[in-house]
N, C-alpha and C positions, 0 to 999 in steps of 0.2 A: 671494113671500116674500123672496129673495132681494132684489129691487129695493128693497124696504121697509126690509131690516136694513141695504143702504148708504146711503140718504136718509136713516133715524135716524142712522146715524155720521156723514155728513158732514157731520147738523145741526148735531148736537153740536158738533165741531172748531171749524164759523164760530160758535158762540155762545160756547167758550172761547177765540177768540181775541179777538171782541169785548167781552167781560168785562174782558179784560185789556188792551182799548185803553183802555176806560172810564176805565178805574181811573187808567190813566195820564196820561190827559187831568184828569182830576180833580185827582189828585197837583201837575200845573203850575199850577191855578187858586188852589192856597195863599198865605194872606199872608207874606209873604219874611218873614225874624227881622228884629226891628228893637230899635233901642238896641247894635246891634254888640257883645252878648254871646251867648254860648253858652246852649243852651236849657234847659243842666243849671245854669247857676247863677238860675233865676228861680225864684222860689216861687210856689205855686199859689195862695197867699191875698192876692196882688195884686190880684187883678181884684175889683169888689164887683157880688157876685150879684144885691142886689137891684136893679141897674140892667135887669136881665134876666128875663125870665119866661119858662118852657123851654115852656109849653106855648101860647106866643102864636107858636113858629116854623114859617113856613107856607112852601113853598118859592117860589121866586122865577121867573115866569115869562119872566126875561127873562133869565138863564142856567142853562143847565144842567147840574146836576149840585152846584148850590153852593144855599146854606141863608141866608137873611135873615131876619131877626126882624121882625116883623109891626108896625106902628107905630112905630119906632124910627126917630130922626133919625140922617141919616147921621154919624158920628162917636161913636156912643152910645156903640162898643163900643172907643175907643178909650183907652186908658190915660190915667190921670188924673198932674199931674206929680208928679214921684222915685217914680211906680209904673212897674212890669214888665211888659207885656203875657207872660202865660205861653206861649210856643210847644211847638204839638204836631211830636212828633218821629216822621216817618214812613220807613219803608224807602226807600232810593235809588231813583228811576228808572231802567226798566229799558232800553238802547239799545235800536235797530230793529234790528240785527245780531242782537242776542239775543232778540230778540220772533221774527223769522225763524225762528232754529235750532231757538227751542221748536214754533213752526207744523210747521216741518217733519217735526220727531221724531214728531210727534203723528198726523200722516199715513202715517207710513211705517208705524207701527204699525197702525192702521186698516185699510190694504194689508193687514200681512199677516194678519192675524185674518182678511178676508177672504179671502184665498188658502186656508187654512186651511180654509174652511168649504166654498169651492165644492171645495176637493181630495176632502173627506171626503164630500159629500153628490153631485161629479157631474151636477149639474142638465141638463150638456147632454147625457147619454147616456139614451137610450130605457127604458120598464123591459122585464126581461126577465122575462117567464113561466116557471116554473119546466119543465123540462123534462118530457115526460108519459110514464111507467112503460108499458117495451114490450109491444106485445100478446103475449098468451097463444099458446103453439102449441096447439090440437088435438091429442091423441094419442090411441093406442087404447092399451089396456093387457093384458097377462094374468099367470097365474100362472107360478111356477117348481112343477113337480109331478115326483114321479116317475114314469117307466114305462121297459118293458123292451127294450133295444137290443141291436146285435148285439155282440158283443165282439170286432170285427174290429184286426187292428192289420197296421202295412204294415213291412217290414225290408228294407233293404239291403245291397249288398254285391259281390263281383268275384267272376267265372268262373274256376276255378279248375281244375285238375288233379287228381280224386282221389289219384290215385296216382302222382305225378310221377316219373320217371327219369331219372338223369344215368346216362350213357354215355360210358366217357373209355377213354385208353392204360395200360395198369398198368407199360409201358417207356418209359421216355424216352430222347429221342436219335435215333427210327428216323424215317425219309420216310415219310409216306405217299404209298402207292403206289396206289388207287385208292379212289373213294367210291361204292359202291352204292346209297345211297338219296337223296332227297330230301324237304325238309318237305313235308307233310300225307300224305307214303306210309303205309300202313298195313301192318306186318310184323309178321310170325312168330316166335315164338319158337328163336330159333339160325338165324335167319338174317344171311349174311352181310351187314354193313351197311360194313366198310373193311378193307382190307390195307394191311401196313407193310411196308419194305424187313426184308426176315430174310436177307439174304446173311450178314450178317457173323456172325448169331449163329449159323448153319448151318457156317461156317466156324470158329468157336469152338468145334464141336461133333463136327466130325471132330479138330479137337487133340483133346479132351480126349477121346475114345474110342482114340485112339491112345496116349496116356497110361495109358488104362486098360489094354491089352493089357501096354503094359509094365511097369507095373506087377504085372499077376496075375505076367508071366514073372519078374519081382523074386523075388517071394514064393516062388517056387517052388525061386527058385535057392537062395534063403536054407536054404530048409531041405531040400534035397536035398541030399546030398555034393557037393563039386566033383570036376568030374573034369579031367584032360591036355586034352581038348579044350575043355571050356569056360573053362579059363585062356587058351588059345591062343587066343580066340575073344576074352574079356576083353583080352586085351594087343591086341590086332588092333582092338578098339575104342576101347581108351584111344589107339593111335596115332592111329586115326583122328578122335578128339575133337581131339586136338593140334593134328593138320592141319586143323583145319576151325578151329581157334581162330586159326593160323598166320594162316591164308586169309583168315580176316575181320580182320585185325586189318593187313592188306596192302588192304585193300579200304578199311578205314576210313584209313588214310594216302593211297591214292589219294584218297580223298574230303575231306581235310583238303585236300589239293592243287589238289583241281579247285575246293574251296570259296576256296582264295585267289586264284586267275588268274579266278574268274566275280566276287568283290569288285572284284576289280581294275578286269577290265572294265565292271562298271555302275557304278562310279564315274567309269571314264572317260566313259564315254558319256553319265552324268547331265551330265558338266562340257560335253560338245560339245553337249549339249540345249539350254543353258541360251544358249553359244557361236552357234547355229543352224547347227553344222555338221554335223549329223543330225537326226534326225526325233524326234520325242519317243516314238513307238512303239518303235522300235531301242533306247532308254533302257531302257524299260521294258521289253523283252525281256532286256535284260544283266541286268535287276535281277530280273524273274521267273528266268531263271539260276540266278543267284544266291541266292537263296530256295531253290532245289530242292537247291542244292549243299550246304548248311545242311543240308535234311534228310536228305540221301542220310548225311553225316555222323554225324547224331544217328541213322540208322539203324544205320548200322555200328557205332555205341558199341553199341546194342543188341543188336545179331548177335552182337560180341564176348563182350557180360556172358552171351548164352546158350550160347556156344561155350562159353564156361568153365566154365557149370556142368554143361555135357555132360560137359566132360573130369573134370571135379569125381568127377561120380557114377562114370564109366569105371573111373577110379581106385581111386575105393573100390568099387567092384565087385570092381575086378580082384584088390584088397588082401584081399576079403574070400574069395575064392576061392584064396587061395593061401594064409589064415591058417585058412580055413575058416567058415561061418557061426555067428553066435552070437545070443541070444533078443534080445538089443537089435537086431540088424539084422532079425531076423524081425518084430519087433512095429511098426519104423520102415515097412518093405513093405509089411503088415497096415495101417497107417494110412494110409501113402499110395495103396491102392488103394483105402480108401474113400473118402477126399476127393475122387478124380477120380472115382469114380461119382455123388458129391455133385451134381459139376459138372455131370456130364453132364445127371441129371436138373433142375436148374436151367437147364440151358440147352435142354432138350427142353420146360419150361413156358416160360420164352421166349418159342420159336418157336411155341408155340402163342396163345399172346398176341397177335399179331403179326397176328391174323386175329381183328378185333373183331366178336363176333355179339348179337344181340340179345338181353338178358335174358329180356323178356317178349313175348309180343301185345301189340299199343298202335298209335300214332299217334306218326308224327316232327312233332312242334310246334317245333323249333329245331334247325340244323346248324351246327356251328363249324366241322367238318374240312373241309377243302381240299385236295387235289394236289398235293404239295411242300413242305406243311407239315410242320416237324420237330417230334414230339409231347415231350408235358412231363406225365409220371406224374400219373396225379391231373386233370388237367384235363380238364374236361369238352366230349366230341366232338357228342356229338348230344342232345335232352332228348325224351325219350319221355311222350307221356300212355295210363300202361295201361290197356291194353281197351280204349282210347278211351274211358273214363269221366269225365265231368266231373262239377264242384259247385257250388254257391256258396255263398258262406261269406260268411255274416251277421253284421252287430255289430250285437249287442243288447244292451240295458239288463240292467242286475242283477235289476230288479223285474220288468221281463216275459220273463226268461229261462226261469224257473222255471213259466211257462204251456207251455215247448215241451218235446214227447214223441218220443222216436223213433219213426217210422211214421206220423205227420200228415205229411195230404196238404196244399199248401200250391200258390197258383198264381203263377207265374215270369214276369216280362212282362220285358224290355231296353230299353233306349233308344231303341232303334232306331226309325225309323215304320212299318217293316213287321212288326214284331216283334207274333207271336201268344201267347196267355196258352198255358203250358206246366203241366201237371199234373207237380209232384215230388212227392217224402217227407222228409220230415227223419230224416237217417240218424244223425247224431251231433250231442249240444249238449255242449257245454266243459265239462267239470266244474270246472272253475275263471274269474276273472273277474277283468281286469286292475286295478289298486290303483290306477293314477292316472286312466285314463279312465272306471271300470266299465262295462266292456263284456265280454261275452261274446262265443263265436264259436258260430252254429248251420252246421253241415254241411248242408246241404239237397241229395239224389243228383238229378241230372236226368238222364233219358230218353234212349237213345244219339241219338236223330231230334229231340233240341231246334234242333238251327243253331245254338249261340251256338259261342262261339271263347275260348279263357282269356285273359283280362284284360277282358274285356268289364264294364261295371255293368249291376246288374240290380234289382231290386224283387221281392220276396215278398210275397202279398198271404194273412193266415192269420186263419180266423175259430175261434174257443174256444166261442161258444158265444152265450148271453143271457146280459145283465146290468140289474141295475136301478140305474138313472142318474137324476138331476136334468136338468132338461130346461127347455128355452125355446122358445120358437119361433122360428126361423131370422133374422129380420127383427131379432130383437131384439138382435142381438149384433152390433156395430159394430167395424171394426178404425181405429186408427190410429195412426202411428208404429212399427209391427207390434204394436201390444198391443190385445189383445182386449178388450173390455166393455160392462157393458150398464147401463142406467139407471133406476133404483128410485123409485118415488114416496115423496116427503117432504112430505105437507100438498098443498100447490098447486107445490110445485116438485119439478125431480128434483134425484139425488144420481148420481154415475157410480161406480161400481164393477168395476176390473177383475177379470177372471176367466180361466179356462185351461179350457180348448176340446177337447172330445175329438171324439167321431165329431158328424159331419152329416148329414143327408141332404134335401133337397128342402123339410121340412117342418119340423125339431126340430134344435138343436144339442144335444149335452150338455154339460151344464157341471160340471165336474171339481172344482174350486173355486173360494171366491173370491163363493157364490150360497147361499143357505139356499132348503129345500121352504117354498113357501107365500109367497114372497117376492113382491112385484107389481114390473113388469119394463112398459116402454114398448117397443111392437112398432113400430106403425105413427109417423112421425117422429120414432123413436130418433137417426135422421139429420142431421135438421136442429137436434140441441140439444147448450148446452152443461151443467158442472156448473153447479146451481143457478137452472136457466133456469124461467120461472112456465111450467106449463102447465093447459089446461084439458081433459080427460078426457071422451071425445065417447061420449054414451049411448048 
């Protein structure tokens, strides 16, 4: 077809260009004007017709393309004299240049109409068969039905401490002085578990009962009469308050003195350290010196401020015994003998402090204290699990919290690989549920011979009972991308539908939602389909 519709076109072209050679050849064959006038000034009723008969002209076989009248002597048709031959006026001929350019255009055009056709019709490209609709998968099919499952559900959660105990210093400031136990020891109630250094408050503790003697003897003096001898007695103390205030106040100038000759020399000796003309220990001996001299100082101010107020009270002892006592010094003796029995008993809890014992029976699961550690009130020495009791403490959902009872037995498995199923109870569920996670916590008591260890994870495996569920058969429920679902017949093809998966086991999923009872579900090559894939349903 194609070779046909270019042989007609290019017939064409050579027969319009031939036409138009014709014409032009013909055009040349014309009789030239003659009489040298213009063809617009001759009239047409020059020439006489009846020399002519129109239907005697027969065409002339000895040129072609030109007309001769049939029995006519040559000259017949020529103008007779002071007549006009009338000349026919024909379009210019047309050059070979311009005959060309119209060949040409006329081709080009041809081309592309051609171009055109084989663009849009493709003749050299094969045909293509349409492509053929893929085969059907086989599938086997069932229902979604109800029946009754078991209502098991699994909870997690960490090894915990029933009753956990912090054991710490209630004094801060003291060393310990030794540690009696070690983690996973199991102790007794008021057993020694550490000792603290108690010198110092032992020695706080004879001041202040020493205080207290004097004190009661205060009160006594207050309100007994004075007598000759115990003024003599009072002045003999007030001298001796004097002298002892004397004494320290010589002690604390010696010590201003020995504190500027020890400056002196550890700045020397820093200056010959640096010089290398001594050792750099020898420095640092002037300067430890030095330091001690400082405080030998700052002790003596202190010895002094107590001299004084020894001689203070002597004083007024002695003033008060020789003006005789009155209800204001009695009630002042009265107050200061209780304050130091105050003390005393403060410092008798103390010392008892100071020997840390066990709260309870339990288990040491953590030790801080150490041997030469200085304790800090409050912080915690050792962490006790009482009784040895542990738990695990579950987070569960808001919705199935409200299934758990206290005294369901519930089975406890671990991580671990060697980890055997453990028989608990659920001792305590939360009565309340966190707002942003909703979670609850269940207490689950485990067994003192479980093995786990606190912090440990664990799983609780708890069943409530039967329940009737929607149900598929196991085959039927495909996972992927982790989403669950399974595939419903529509006519000849399926539809996917995801769904949410509760218990399984060997033979039936249940399906939670997401699945309507009575629904038809593809078992067997659920696998291999997508949505919308044709299949055919095997009898």
């Amino acid at each position: 077809m194609t070779k046909e519709f270019s042989e007609s076109l290019t017939g064409s072209s050579i027969q319009v260009i031939g036409d138009h050679s014709a014409n032009s050849k013909h055009e040349e064959q014309l009789p030239e004007r003659t009489g040298g006038q213009d063809a617009t000034s001759m009239r047409s009723d020059t020439l006489q017709p009846d020399a002519v008969e129109t239907d005697s002209l027969q065409p002339d076989s000895r040129q072609t393309g030109s007309l001769q009248p049939v029995g006519l002597q040559p000259g017949a048709l020529q103008p007779h004299k002071n007549q006009q031959l009338r000349q026919i006026d024909h379009a210019p001929a047309l050059s070979r240049k311009t005959t060309l350019a119209i060949a040409a255009a006329v081709i080009l055009g041809i081309a592309g109409m051609l171009g055109i056709y084989l663009y849009n019709n493709k003749p050299w490209q094969p045909h293509q068969a349409p492509k053929a609709a893929p085969p059907a998968v086989t599938v086997t099919t069932a229902r979604a039905e109800k029946r009754m499952v078991d209502d098991d559900l699994v909870v997690t959660g960490s090894i915990s401490a029933w009753d956990p105990l912090s054991v710490g210093s209630e004094v801060g400031g003291l060393r310990i002085n030794s540690v009696n136990v070690e983690e996973g020891d199991r102790v007794k109630k008021g057993q020694v578990l550490v000792t603290l250094n108690s010198a110092v408050l032992k020695t706080q503790l004879k001041q202040a009962q020493a205080r207290l003697a004097s004190n009661e003897a205060n009160l006594k003096k207050a309100i007994q009469p004075n007598r000759s001898e115990d003024i003599r007695a009072l002045q003999a103390a007030l001298a001796q308050a004097e002298a002892n205030t004397a004494q320290e106040q010589a002690h604390a100038a010696q010590a201003k003195v020995n504190l500027r000759d020890a400056n002196i020399n550890a700045t020397r000796y820093k200056t010959l350290a640096r010089m290398g003309a001594n050792s750099a220990q020898e420095a640092e001996a002037k300067q430890l010196a030095a330091d001690t001299a400082r405080e030998e100082v700052a002790s003596s101010t202190a010895k002094i401020k107590a001299a004084q107020f020894l001689e203070t009270q002597a004083r007024e002892k002695l003033l008060a015994a020789t003006h005789g006592g009155r209800n204001e010094d009695i009630e002042i003796s009265r107050a200061a003998l209780a304050e130091t029995k105050a003390q005393i008993n403060q410092l008798q809890e103390q010392i008892a402090q100071t020997i840390i014992v066990a709260p309870d029976d339990g288990l040491i699961s953590k030790r801080d204290a150490h041997i030469g550690d200085i304790t800090t009130a409050g912080t915690p020495l050792f962490s006790i699990i009482r009784l040895n009791k542990l738990e695990l403490r579950a987070q569960v959902s808001d919705q199935d919290l409200i299934k758990f009872k206290p005294g369901q037995v519930v089975t406890v498995t671990s991580t671990e690989e060697d980890s055997r199923p453990i028989k608990a109870t659920v001792k305590l569920v939360s009565p309340q549920v966190d707002p942003l996670t909703r979670l609850g916590t269940v207490r689950i008591s485990l067994p003192d011979n479980a093995g786990l260890k606190p912090g440990m994870f664990a799983r609780a495996d708890v069943t409530f009972g039967k329940r009737n569920a929607i149900t598929v058969p196991v085959g039927a429920v495909i996972t992927r991308n982790g989403q669950s679902a399974v595939f419903t017949l529509d006519g000849d093809r399926v539809a996917s539908y995801p769904v949410k998966v509760g218990q399984e086991n060997d033979t039936y999923a249940e399906i939670i939602s997401g699945l309507n009872e009575g629904q038809t579900v593809v078992v067997q090559g659920a696998r291999f389909l997508s949505d919308r894939d044709v299949v055919r349903v095997a009898k």
